[in-house]
N, CA, C and O atoms as CSV, one atom per row, in Angstrom:
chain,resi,resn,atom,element,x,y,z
A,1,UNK,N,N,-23.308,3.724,3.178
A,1,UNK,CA,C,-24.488,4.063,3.954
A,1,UNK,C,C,-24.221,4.123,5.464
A,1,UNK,O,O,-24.645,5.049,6.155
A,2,UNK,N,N,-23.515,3.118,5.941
A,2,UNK,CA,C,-23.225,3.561,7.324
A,2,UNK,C,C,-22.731,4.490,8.068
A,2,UNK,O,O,-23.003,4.716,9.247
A,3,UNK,N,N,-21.732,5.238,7.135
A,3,UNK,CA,C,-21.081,6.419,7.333
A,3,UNK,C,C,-21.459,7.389,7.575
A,3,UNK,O,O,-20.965,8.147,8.410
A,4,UNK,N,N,-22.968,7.714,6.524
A,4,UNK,CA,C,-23.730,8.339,6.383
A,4,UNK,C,C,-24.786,8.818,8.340
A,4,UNK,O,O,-24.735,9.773,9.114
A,5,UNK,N,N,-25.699,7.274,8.295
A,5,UNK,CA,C,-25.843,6.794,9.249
A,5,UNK,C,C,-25.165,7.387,10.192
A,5,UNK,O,O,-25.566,8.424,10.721
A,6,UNK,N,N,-24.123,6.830,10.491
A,6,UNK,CA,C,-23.404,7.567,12.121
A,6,UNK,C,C,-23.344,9.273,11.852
A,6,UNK,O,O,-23.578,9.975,12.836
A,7,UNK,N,N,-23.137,9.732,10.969
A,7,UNK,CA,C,-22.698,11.091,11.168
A,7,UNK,C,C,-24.050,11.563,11.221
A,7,UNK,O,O,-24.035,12.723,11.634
A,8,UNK,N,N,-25.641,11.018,10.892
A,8,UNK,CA,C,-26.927,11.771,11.163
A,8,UNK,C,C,-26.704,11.588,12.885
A,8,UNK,O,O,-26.739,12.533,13.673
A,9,UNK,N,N,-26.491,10.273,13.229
A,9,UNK,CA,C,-26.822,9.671,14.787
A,9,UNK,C,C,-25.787,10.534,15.322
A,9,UNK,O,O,-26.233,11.095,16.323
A,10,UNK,N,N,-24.352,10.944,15.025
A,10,UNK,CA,C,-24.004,11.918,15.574
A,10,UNK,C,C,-24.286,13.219,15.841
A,10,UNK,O,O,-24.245,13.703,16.972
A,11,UNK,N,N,-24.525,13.712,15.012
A,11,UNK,CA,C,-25.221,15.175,15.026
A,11,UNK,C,C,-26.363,15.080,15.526
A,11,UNK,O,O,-26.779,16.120,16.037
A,12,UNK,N,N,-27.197,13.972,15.572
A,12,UNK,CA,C,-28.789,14.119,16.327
A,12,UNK,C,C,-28.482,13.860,17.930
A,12,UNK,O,O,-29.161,14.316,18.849
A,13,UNK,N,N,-27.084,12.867,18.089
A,13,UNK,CA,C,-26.714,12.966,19.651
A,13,UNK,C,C,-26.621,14.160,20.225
A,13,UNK,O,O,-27.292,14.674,21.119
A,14,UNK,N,N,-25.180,14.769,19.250
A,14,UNK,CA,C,-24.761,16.150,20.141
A,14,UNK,C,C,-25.419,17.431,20.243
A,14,UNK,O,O,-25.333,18.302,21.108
A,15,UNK,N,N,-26.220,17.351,18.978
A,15,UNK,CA,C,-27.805,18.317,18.903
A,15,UNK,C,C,-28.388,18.089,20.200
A,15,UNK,O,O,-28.449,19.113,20.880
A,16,UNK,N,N,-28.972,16.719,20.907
A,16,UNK,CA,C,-29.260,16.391,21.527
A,16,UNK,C,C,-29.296,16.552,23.631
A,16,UNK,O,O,-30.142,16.582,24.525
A,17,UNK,N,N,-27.358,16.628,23.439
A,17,UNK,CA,C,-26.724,16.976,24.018
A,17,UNK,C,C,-26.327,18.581,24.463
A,17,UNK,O,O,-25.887,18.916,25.563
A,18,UNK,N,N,-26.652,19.631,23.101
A,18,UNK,CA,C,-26.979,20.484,24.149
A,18,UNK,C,C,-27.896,21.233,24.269
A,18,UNK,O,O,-27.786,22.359,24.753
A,19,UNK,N,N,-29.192,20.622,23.752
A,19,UNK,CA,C,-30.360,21.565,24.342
A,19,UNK,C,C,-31.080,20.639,25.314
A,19,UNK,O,O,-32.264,20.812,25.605
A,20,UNK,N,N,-30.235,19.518,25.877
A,20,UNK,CA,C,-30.501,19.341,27.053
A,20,UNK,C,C,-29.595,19.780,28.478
A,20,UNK,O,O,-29.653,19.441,29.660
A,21,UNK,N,N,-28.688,20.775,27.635
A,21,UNK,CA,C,-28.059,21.042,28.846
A,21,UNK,C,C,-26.532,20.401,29.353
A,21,UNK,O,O,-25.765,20.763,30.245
A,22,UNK,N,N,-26.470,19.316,28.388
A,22,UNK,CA,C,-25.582,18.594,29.215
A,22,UNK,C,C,-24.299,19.213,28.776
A,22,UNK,O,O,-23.427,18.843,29.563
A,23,UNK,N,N,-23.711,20.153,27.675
A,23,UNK,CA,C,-22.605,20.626,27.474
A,23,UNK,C,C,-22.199,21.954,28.381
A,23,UNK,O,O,-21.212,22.657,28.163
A,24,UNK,N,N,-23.043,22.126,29.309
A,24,UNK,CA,C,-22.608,23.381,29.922
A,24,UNK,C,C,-22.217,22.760,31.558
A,24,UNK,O,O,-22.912,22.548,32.552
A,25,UNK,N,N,-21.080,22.636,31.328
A,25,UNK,CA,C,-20.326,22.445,32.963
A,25,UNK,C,C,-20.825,22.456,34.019
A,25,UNK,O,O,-20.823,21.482,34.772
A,26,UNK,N,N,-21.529,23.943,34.360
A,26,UNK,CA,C,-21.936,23.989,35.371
A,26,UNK,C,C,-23.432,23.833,35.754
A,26,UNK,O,O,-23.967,24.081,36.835
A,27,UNK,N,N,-23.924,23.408,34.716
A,27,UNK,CA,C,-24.980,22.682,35.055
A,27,UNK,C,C,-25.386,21.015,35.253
A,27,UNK,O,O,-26.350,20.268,35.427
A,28,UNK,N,N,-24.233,21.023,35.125
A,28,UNK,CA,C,-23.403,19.206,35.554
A,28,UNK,C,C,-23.329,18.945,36.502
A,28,UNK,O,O,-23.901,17.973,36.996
A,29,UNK,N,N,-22.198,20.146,37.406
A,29,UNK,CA,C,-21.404,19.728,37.821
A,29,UNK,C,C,-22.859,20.150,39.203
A,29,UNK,O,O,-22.817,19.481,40.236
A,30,UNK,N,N,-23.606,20.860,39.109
A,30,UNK,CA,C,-24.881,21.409,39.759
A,30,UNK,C,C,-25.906,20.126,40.114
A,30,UNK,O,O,-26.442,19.986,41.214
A,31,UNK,N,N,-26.052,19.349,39.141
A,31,UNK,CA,C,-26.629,18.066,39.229
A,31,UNK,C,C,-25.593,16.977,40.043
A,31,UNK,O,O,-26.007,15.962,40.604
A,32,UNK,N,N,-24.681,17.244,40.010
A,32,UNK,CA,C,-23.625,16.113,40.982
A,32,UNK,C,C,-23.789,16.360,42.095
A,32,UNK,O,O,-23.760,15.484,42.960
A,33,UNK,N,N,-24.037,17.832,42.390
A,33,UNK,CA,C,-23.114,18.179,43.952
A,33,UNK,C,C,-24.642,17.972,44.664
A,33,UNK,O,O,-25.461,18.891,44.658
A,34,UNK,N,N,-24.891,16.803,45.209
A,34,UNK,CA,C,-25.851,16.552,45.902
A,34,UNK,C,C,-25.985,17.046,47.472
A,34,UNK,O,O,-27.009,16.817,48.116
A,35,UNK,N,N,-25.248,17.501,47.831
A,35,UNK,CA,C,-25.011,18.255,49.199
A,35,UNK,C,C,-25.455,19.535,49.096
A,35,UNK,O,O,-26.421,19.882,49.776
A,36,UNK,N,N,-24.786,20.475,48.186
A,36,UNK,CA,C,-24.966,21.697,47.810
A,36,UNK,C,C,-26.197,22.273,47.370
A,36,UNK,O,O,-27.103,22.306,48.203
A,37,UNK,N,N,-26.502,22.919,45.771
A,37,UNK,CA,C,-27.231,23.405,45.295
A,37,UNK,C,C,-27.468,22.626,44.066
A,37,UNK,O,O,-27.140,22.781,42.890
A,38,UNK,N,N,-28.320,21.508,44.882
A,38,UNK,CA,C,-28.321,20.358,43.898
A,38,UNK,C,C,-29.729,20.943,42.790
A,38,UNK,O,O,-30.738,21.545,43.159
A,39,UNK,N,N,-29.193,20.332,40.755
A,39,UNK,CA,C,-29.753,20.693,40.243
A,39,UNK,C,C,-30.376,19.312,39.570
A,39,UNK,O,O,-29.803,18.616,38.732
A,40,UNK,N,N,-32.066,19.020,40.303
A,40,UNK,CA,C,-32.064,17.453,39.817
A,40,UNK,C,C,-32.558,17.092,38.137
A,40,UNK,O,O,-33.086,16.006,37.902
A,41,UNK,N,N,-32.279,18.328,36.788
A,41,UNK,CA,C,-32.987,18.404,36.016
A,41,UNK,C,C,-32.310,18.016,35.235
A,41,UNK,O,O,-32.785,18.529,34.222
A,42,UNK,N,N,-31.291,17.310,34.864
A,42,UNK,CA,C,-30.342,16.395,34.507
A,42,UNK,C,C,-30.634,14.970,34.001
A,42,UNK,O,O,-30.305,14.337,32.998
A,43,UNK,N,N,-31.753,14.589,35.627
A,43,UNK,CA,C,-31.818,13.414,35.889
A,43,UNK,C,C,-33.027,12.857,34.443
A,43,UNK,O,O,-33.030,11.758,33.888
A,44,UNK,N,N,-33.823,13.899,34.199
A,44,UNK,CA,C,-34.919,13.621,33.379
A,44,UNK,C,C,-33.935,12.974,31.844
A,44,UNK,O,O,-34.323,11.953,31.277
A,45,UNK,N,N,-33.218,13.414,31.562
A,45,UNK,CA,C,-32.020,13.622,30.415
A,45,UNK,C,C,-31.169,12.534,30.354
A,45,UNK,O,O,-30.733,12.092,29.290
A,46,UNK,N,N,-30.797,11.879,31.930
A,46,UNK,CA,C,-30.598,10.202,31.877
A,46,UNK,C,C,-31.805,8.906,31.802
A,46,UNK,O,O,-31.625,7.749,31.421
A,47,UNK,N,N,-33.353,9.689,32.418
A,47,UNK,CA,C,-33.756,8.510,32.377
A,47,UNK,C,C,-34.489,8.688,31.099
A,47,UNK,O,O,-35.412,7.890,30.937
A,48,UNK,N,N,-34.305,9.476,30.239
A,48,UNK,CA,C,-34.802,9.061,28.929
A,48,UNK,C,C,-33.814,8.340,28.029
A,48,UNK,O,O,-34.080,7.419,27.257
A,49,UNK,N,N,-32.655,8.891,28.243
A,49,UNK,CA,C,-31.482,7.970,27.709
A,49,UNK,C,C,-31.582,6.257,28.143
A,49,UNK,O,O,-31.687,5.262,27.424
A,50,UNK,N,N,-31.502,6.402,29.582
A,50,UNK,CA,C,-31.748,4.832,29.962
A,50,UNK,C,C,-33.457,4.278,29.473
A,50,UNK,O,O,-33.634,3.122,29.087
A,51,UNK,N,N,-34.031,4.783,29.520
A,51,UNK,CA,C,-34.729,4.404,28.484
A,51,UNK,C,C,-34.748,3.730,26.775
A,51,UNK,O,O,-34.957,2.610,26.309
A,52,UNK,N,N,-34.466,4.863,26.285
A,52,UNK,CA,C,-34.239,4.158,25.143
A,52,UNK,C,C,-33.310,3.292,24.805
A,52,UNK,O,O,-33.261,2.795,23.680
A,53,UNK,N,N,-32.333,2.981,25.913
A,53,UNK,CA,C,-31.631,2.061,25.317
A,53,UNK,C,C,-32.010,1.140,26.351
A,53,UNK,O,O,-31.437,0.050,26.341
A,54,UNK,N,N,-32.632,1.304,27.000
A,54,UNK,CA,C,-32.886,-0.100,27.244
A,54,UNK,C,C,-33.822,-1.058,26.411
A,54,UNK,O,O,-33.859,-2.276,26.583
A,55,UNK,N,N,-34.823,-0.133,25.184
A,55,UNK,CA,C,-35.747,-0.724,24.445
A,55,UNK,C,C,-34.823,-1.210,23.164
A,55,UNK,O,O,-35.007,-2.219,22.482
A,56,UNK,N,N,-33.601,-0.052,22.997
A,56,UNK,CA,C,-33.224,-0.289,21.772
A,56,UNK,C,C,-32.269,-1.909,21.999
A,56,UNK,O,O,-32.496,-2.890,21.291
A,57,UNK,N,N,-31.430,-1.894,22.885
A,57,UNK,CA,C,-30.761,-3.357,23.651
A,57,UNK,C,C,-31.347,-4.520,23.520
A,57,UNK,O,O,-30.865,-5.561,23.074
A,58,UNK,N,N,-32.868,-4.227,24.096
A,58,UNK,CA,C,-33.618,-5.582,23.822
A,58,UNK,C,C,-34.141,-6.132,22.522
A,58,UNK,O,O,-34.266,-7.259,22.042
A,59,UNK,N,N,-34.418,-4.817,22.113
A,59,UNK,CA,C,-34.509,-5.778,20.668
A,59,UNK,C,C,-33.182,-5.907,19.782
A,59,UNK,O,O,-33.159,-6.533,18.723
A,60,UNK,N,N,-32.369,-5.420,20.187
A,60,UNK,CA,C,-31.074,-5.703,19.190
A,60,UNK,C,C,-30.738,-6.992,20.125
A,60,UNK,O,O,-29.866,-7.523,19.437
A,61,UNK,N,N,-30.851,-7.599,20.964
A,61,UNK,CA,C,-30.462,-9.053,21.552
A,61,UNK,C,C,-31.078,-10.064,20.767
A,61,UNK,O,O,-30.653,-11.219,20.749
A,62,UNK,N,N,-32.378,-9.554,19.909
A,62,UNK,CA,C,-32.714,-10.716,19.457
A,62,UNK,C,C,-32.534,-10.786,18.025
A,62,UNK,O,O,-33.114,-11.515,17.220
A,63,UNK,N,N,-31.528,-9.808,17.809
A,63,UNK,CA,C,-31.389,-10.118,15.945
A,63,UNK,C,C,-29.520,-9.823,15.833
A,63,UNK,O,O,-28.798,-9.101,16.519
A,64,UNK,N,N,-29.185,-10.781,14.599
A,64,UNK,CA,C,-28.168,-10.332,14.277
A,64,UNK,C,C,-27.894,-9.671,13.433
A,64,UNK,O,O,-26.812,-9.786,12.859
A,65,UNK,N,N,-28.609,-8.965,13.173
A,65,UNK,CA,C,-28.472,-7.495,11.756
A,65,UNK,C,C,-28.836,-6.793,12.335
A,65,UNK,O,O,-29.488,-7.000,13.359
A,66,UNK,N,N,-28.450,-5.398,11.740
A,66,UNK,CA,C,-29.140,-3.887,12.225
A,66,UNK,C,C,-30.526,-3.823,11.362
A,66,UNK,O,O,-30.742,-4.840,10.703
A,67,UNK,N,N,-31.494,-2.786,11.266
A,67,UNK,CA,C,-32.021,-2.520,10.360
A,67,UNK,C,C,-31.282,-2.058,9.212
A,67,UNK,O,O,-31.875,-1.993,8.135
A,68,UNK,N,N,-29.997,-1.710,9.301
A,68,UNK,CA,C,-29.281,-1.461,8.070
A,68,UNK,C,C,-28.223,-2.741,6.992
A,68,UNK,O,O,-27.463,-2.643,6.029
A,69,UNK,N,N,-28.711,-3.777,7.790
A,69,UNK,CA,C,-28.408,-5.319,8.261
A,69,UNK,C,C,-26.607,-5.178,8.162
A,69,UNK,O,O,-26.011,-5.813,7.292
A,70,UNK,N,N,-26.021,-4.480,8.929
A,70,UNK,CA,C,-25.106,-4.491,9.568
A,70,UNK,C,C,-24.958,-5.130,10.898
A,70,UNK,O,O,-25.830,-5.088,11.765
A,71,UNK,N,N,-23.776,-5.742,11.020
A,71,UNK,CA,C,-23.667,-6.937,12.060
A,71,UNK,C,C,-23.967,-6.268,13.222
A,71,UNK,O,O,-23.860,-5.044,13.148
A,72,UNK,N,N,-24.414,-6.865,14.585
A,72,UNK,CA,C,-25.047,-6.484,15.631
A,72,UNK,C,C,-23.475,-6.986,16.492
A,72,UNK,O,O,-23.005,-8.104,16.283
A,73,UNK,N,N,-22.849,-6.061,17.377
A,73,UNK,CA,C,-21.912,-6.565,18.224
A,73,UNK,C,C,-22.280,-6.142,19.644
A,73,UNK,O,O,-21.910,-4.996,19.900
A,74,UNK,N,N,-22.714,-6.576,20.322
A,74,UNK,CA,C,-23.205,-6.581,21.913
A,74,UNK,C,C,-22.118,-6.731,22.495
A,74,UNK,O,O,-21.472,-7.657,22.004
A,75,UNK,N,N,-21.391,-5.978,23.737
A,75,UNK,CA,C,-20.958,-6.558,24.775
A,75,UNK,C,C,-20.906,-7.808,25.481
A,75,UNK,O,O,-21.616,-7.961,26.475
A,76,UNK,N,N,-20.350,-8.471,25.186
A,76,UNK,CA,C,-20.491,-10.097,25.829
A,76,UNK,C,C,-19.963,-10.085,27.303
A,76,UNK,O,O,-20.111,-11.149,27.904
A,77,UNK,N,N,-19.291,-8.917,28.077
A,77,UNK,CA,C,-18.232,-9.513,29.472
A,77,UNK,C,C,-19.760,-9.090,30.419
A,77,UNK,O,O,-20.629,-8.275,30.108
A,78,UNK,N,N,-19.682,-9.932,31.583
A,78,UNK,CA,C,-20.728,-9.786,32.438
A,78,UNK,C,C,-19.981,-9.671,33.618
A,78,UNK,O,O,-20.719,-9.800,34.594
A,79,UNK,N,N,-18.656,-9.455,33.953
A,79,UNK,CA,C,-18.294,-9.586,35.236
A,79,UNK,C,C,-17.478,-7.902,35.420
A,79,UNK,O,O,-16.823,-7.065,34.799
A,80,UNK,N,N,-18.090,-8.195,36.736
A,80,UNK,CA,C,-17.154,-6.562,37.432
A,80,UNK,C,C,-16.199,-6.836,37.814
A,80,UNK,O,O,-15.978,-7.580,38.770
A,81,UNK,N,N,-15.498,-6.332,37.194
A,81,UNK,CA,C,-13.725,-6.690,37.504
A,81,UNK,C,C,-12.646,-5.272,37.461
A,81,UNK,O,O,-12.880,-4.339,36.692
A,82,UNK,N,N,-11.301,-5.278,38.522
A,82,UNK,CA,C,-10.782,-4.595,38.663
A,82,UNK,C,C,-11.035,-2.752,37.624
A,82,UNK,O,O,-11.568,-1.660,37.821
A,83,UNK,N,N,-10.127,-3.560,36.393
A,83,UNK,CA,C,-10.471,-2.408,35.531
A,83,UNK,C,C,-11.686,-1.793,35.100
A,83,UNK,O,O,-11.665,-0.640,34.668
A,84,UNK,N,N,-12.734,-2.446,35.176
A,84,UNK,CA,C,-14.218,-1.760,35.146
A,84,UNK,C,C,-14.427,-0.353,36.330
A,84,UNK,O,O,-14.833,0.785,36.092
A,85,UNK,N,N,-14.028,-0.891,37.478
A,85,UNK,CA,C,-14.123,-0.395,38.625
A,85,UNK,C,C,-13.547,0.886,38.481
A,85,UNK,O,O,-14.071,1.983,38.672
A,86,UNK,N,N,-11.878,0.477,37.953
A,86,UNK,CA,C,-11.059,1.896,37.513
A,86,UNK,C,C,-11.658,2.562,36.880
A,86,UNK,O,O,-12.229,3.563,37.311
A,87,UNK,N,N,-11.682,2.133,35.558
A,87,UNK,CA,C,-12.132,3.258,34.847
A,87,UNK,C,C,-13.381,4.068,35.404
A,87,UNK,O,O,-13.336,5.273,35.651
A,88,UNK,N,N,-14.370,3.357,35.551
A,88,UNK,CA,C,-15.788,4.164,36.319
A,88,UNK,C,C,-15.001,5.281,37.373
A,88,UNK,O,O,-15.134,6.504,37.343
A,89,UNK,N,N,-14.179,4.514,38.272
A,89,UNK,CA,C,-13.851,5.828,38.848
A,89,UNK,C,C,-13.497,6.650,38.596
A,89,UNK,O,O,-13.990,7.729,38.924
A,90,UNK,N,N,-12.284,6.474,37.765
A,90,UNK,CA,C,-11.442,7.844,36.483
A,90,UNK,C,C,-12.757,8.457,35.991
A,90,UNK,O,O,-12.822,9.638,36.332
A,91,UNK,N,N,-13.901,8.010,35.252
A,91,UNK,CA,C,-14.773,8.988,34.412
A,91,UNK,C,C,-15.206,9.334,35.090
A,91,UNK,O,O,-15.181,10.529,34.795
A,92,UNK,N,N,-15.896,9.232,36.312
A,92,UNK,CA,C,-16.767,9.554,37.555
A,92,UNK,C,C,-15.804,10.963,37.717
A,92,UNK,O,O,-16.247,12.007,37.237
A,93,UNK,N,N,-14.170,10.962,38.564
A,93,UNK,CA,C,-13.982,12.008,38.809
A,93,UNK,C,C,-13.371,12.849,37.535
A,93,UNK,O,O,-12.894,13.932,37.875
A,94,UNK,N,N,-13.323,12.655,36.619
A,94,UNK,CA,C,-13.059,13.643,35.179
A,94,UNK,C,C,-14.452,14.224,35.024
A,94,UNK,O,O,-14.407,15.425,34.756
A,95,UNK,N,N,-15.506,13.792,35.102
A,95,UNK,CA,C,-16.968,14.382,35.025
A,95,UNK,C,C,-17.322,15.189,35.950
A,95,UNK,O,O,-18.003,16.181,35.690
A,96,UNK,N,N,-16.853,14.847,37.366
A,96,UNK,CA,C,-17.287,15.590,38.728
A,96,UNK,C,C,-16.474,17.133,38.872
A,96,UNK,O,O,-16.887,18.083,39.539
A,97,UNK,N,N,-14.851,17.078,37.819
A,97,UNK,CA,C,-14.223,17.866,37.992
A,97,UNK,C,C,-14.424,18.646,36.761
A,97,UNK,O,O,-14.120,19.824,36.575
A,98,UNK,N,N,-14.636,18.330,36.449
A,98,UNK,CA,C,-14.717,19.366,34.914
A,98,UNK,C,C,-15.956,19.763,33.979
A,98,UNK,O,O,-16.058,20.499,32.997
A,99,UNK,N,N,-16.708,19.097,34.582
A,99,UNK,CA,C,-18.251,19.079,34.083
A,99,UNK,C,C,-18.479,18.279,32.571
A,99,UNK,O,O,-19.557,18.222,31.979
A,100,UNK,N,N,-17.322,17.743,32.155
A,100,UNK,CA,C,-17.857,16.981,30.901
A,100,UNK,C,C,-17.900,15.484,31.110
A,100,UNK,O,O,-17.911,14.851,32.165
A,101,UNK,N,N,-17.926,15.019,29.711
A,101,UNK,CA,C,-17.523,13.468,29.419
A,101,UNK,C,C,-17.620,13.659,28.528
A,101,UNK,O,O,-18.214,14.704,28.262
A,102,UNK,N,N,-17.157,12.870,27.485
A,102,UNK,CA,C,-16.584,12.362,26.104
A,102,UNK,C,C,-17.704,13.543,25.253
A,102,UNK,O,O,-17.655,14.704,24.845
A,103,UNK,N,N,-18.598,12.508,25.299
A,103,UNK,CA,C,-19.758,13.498,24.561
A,103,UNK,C,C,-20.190,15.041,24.215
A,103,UNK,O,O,-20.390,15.714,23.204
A,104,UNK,N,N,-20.220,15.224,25.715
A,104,UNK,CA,C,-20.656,16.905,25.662
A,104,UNK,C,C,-19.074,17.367,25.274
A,104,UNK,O,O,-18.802,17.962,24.231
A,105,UNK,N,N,-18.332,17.083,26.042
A,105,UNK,CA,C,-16.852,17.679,25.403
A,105,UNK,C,C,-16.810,17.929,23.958
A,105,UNK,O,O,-16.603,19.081,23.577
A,106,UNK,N,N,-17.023,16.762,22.914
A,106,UNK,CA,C,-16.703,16.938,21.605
A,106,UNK,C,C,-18.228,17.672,21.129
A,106,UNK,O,O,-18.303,17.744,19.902
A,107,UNK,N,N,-19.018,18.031,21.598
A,107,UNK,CA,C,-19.859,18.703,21.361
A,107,UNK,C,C,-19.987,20.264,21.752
A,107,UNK,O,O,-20.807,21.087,21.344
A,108,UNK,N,N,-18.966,20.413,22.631
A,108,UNK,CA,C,-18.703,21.655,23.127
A,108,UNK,C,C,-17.690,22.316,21.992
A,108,UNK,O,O,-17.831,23.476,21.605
A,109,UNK,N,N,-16.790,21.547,21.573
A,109,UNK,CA,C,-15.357,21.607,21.281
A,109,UNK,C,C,-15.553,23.319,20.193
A,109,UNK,O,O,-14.488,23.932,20.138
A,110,UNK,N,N,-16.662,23.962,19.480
A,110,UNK,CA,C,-16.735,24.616,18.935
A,110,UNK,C,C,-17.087,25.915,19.220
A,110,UNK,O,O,-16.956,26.929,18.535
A,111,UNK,N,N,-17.665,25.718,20.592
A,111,UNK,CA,C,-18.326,27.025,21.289
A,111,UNK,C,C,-17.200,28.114,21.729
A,111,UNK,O,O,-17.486,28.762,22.736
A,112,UNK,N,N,-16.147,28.354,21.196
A,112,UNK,CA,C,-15.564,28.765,21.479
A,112,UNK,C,C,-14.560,29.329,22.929
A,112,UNK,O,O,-13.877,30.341,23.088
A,113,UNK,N,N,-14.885,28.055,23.902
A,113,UNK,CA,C,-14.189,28.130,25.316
A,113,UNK,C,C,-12.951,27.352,25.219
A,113,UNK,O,O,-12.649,26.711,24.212
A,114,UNK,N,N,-12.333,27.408,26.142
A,114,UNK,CA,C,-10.577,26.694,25.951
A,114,UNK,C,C,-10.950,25.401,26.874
A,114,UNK,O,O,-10.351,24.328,26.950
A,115,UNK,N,N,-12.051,25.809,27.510
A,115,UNK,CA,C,-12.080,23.687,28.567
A,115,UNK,C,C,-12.269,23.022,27.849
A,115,UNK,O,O,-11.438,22.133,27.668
A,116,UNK,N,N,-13.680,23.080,26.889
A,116,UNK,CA,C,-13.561,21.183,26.020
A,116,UNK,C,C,-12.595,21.195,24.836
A,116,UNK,O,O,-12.747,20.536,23.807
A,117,UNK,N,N,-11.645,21.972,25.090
A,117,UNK,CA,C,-10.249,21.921,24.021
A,117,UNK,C,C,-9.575,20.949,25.409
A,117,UNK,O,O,-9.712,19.725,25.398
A,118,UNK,N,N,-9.030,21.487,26.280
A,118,UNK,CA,C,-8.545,21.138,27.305
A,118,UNK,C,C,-8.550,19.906,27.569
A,118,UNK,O,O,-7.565,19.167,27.554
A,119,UNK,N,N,-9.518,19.651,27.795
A,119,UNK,CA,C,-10.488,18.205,28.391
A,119,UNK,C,C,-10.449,16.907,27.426
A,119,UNK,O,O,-10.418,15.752,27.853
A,120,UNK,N,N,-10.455,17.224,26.245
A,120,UNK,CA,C,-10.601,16.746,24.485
A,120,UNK,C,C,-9.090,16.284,24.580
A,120,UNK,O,O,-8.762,15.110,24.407
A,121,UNK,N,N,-8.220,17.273,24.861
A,121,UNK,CA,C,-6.631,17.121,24.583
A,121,UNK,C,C,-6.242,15.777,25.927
A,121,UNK,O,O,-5.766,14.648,25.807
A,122,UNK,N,N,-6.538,16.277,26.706
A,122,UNK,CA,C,-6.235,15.354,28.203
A,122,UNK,C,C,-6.680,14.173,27.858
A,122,UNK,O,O,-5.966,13.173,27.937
A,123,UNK,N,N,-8.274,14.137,27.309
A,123,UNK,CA,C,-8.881,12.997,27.318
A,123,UNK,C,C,-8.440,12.305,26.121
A,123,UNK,O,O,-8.839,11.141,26.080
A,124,UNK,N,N,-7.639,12.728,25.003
A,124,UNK,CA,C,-6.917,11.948,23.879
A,124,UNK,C,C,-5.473,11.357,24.531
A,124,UNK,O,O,-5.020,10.272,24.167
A,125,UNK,N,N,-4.865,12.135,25.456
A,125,UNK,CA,C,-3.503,11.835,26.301
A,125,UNK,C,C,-4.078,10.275,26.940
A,125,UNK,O,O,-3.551,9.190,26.694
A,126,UNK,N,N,-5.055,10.456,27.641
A,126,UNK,CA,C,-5.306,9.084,28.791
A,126,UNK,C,C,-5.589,7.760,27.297
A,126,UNK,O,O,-5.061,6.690,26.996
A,127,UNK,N,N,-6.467,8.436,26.836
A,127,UNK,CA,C,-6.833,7.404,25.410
A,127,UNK,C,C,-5.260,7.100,25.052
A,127,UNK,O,O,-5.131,5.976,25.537
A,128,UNK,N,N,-4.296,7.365,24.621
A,128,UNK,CA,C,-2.978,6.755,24.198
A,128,UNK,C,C,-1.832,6.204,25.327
A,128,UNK,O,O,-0.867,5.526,24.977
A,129,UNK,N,N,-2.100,6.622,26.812
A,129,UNK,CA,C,-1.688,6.134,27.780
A,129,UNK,C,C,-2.042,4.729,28.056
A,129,UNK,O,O,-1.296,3.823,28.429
A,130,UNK,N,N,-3.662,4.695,27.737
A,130,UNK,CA,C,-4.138,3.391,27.548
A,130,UNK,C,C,-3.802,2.537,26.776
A,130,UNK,O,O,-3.740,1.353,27.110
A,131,UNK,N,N,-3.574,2.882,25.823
A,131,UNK,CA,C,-3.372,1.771,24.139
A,131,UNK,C,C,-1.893,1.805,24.721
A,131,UNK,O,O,-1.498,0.691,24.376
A,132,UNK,N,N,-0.663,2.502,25.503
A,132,UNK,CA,C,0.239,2.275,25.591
A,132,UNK,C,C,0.539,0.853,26.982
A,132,UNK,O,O,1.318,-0.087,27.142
A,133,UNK,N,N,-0.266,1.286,27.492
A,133,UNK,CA,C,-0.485,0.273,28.864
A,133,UNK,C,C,-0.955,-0.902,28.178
A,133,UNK,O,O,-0.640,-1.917,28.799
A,134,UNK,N,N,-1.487,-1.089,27.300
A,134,UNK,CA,C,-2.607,-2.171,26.785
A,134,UNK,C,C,-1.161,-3.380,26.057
A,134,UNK,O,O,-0.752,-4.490,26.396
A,135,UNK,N,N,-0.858,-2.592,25.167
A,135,UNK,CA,C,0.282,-3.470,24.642
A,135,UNK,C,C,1.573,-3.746,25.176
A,135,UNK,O,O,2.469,-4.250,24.499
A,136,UNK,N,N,1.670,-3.482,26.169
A,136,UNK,CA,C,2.609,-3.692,27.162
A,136,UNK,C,C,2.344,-4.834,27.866
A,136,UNK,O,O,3.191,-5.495,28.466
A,137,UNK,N,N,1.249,-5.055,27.802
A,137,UNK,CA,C,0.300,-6.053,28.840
A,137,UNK,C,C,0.638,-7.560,28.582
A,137,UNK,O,O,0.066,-8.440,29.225
């Protein structure tokens, strides 16, 4: 059943993802450039996101099952520390430069353009650069 589960919550994400817009680059990268020809219609598309998870968060803090009573695993680290910092910056400028992130990328990946191939490939390179840095550690 869970399997099941994620692959509806996936497809209802990336469904999600682009008839709000967020898989098309340059309407990203339009919402970033706050100097320019800033596009603020983006913003509606995060604060419903931050929305719901901020309702869905609070009540998953107070139970340890899902409704599917699958275990509940929360983030436990509360401190800003070096590598937090990094990475935010790495995704910050991979998003600013290319108009994706993780999401819209693998949601793009079919529309037939060569960037969220591109981006997908790069962004699997840094993903194994990491796990290579990690066990080194």
């Amino acid at each position: 059943m869970p399997v099941i589960t994620s692959l509806i919550a996936g497809l209802l994400f990336g469904l999600g993802l682009i008839l709000s817009g967020m898989t098309n680059p340059e309407k990203v990268i339009g919402f970033l450039d706050i100097s320019g020809q800033w596009d603020p219609s983006l913003m509606l598309v995060m604060l419903g996101a931050l929305l719901v998870s901020f309702f869905a968060f609070r009540h998953a803090k107070n139970r340890e099952k899902s409704l599917l009573n699958e275990a509940i695993k929360l983030p436990t680290a509360q401190k800003i520390d070096r590598r937090l910092l990094i990475g935010s910056l790495l995704f910050g400028a991979g998003w600013g430069l290319a108009g994706y992130c993780p999401g819209p990328a693998l949601s793009s990946l079919l529309s037939g353009d060569l960037a969220p191939v591109v981006f997908v490939l790069a962004m699997l390179a840094g993903m194994g650069l990491h796990e290579v840095m990690e066990r080194r550690r």
